[in-house]
N, C-alpha and C positions, 0 to 999 in steps of 0.2 A: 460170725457172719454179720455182715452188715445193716442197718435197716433199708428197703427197698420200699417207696412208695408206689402200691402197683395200679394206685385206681385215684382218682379223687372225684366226689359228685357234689355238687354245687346249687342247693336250691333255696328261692326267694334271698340271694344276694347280688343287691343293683340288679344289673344290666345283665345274671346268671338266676334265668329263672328256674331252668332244668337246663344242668351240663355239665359233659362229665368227661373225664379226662382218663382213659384206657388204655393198658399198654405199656406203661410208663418207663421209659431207660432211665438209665442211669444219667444220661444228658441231655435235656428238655428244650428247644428252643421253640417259642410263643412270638408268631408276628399277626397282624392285624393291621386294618384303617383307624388310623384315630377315634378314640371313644370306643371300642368293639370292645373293650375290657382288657388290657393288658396288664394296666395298674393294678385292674378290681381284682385281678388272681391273686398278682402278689399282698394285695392289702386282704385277704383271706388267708394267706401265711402268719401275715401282723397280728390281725384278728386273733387266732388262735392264740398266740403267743401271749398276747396283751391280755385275755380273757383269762390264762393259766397263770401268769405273772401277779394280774390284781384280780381282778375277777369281770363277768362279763358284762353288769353292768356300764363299770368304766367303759369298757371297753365300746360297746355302742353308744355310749354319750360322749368319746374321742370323735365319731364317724357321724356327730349332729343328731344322733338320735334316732331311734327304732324303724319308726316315718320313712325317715331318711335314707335308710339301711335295707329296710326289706325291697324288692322291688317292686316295680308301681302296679298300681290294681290287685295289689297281692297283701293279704292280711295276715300272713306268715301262717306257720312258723318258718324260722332260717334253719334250712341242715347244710350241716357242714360234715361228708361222709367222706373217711381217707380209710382204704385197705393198702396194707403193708405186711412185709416179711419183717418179723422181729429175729432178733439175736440169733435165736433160736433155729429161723426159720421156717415158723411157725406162722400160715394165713390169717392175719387179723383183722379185724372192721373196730374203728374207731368211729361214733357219729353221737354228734349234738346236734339238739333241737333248740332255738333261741326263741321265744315266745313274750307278750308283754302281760303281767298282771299287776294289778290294780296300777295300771299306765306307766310299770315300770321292768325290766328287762329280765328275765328268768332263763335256769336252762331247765325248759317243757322235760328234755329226756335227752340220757348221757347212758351209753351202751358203751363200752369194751367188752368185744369178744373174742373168741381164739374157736380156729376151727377146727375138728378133734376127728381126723383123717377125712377121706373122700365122701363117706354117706355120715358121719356121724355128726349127731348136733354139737353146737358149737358152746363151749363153756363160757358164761356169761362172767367176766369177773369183776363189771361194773355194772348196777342195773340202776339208775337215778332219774327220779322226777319232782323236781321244784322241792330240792333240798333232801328231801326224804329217799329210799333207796337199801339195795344190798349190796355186798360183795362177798367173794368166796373168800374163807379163810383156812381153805386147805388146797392151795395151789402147788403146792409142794407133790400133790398126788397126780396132777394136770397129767393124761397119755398116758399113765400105768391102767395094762388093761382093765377091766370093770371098774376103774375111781368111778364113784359118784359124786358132784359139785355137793359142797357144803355152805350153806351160806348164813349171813349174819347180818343184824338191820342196823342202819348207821342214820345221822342225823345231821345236817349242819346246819350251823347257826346262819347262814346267809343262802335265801336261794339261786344268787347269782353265782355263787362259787361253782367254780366247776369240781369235780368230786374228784379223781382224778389229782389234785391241787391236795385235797385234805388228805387221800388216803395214800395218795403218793408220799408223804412224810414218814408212816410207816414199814420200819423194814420186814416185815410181815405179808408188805403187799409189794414182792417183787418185779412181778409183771408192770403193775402200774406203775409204778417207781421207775421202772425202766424206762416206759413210754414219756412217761412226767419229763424225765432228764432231757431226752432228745428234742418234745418241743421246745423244752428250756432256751436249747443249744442252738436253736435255728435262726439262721444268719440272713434277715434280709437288706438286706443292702442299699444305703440311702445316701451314697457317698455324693459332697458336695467338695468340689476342690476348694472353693472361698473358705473350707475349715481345713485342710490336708495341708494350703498352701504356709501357713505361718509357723511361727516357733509356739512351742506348746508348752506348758506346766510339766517341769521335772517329775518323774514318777515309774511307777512299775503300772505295763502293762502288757498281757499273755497273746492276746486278741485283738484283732483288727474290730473296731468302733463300727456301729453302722452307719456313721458319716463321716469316718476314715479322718476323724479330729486328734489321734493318738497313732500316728504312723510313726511318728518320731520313737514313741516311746517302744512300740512294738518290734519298728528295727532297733532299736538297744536290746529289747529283752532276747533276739533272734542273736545278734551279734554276742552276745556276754555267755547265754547259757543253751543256744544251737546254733554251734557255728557252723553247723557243716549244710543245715537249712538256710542261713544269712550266704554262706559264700552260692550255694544253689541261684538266691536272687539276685546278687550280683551280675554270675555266668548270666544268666535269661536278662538281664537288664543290658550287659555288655552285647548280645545279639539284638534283641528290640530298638534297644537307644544308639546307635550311635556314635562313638565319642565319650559313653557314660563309660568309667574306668574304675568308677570305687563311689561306693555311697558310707557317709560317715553319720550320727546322731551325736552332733557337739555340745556339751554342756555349756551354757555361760555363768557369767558370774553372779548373775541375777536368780539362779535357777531354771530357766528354762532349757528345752533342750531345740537346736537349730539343727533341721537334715540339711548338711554338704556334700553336693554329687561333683567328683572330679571325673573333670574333660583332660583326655589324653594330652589334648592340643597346647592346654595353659596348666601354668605354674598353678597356680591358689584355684580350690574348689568354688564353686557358686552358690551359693547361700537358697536354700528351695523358693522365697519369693523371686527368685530372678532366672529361676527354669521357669520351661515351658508346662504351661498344664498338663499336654498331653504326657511327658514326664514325667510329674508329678502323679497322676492317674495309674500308669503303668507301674511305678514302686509302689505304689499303694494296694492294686489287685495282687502284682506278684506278692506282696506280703502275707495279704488273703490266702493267696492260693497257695504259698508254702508252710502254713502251719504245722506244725507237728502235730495238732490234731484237729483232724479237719471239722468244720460242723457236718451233722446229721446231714442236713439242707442250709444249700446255700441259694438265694435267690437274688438277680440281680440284672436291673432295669438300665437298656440302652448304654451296654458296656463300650460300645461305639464313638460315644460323644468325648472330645477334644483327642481323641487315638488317632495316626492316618491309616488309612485305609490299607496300607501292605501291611501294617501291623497284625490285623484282626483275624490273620488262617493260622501266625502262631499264636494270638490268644484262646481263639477256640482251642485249639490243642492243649494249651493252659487246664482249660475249666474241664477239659475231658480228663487230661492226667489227674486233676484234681478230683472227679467222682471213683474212676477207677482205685485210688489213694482212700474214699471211705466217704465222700460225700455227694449226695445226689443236689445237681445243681437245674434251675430253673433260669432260663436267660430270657429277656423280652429285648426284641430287636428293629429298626426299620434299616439296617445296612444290608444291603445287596451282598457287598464283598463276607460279610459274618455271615450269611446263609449257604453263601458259595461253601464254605469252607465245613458248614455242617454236613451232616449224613440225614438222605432224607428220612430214614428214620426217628431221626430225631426232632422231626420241625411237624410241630403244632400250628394250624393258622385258626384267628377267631373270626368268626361272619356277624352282623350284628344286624336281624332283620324282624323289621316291629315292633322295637325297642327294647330286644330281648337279641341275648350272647347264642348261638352255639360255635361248636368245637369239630374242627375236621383234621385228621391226622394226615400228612402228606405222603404215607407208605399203603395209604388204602385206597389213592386215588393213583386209575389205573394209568391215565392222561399222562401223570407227572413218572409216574413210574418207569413208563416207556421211553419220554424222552432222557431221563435219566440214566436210562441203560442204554442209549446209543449217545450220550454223550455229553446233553446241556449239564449244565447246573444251575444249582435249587435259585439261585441271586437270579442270574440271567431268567429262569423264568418266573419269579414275582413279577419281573420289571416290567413282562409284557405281559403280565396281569393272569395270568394261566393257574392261580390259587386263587380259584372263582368267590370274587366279593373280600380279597384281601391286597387289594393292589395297593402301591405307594400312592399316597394320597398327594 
């Protein structure tokens, strides 16, 4: 089974004083007014990552510092609270608390737990506060009737570390180790074409970049040892594009490696600085989107920009085929046509009133619901502003 993020709750980060995100499919689209927080979600993806990666420290002195970070009039702590279905299938709450002592960034308290049927309490197999902490170390017994948790005290050398980071190392602590991997894995998406467009440094790579700076290398690795994935993006590039008839990653003599897309129409391919961005973009996602293994989570802001607009009902279908395939994807959008193309359960919109975010689900509002079922769609009514406090600005 896959992991399924079923909740996320969001407090004292920016412009997310309390909010919380419920419900959660498997494909998530996020629209809003300027500022209302679309970035501040995904950069609470980052966050996590970046806190598990190095530790959390870093991680709020990338984002200017504590101050900075928590939201205003608010002296924290920051929770950052995600329930999900593991492997297993198994209800879990992950939550940190981000706190400053002696004016420098701690995690106050770091909980993993697992829920142990309908009434039963839930086994704690992370319990951490500013370095110090247990975990169980007979999770092996986790669901066998009458197991009692057994636990054991740990210690780290840093209290920025998240705990999670140190005991995930051990194979002992399967659970956490599981979870560790999957933030590991989580794909947010910072693709810039001024890095996609150029030839790039010969090399091996498995994974699309999150600035999409090793596309070349990514289609070789697709093209040499999954062929039957590179010929998939082809087909999908031959309907999106066009004219696009074969994509190539040509070594030169320099080492580098140049992507050539041949046009049915002419003889010699085009060298990728001499296609069109939106081109460029589109092999770039599809490459994304066809991995053989997908990330946990994928998150990715204003998939819209330099696409034309008839492109965007088969890229949603893209990113759908892509979670149903194993990864839960987050989209932030202002395209009409990309909301048309969504289901309105799928579409998230953010209000942002008093300088503070909340969260309304477009399957709970009965307004949208109705015209929905006799016929508009979800673009057509952002437009006329009917996702009250989320209009195109």
């Amino acid at each position: 089974m896959r992991m399924q993020i079923e909740a996320i709750e969001i407090q004292n980060y920016c412009v997310f004083r309390d909010a919380k995100f419920e419900n959660l499919p498997r494909l998530a689209v996020v629209i809003g007014a300027n500022g209302s927080g679309k970035s501040t979600l995904f950069d609470v993806f980052s966050f996590l990552k970046e806190s598990l990666t190095e530790n959390v420290a870093q991680a709020v002195a990338r984002r200017g510092g504590f101050r900075e970070l928590v939201s205003r009039n608010q002296s924290g702590p920051i929770r950052i609270t995600i329930k999900f279905r593991e492997s297993g299938g198994r209800l879990a709450t992950y939550q940190v608390d981000i706190a400053l002592e002696a004016n420098r960034p701690v995690v106050d308290r770091e909980v993993l737990k697992f829920r142990r049927g309908r009434h039963g309490q839930p086994w704690h197999f992370v319990d951490f506060s500013r370095g110090k902490g247990t975990a169980i170390k007979n999770e092996a017994m986790y669901g066998e009737e009458g197991a009692k948790e057994e636990r054991e005290t740990f210690a780290l050398d840093d209290p920025s570390v998240l705990a999670i980071k140190g005991l995930g190392q051990f194979k002992g602590f399967r659970v956490v180790a599981e979870f560790r991997n999957l933030i590991e894995n989580w794909h947010i998406s910072d693709f810039h074409i001024s890095d996609a467009k150029p030839s790039s440094e010969a090399g091996y790579a498995e994974h699309l970049s999150t600035r999409g700076d090793n596309v070349a290398q990514v289609a070789q690795y697709l093209y040499e040892h999954h062929p039957e994935q590179f010929n998939k993006v082809l087909k999908a590039m031959s309907h999106r594009v066009p004219g696009v008839s074969g994509v190539e990653a040509k070594p030169t003599v320099d080492g580098r490696l140049v992507l050539r897309f041949k046009d049915g129409a002419f003889e010699d391919p085009f060298i990728s600085r001499y296609v069109s961005d939106g081109t460029i973009k589109m092999f770039a996602y599809l490459v994304l989107l066809y991995d053989p293994k997908p990330h946990p989570l994928l998150a990715v802001e204003e998939p819209e920009n330099q696409l034309y607009p008839e492109l965007l009902q088969e890229l949603v279908e893209e990113f759908r085929d892509y979670a149903r395939r194993g990864g839960q994807v987050f989209i932030s959008t202002h395209s009409p046509e990309f909301l048309n193309a969504s289901k309105l359960k799928e579409i998230y919109w953010l209000v942002k009133k008093d300088g503070y975010t909340r969260i309304e689900r477009a399957s709970e509002n009965e307004l949208l619901k109705s015209l929905v079922h006799e016929g508009d769609l979800p673009g057509s009514l952002w437009r006329q502003r009917l996702f009250e406090g989320a209009g195109p600005q």
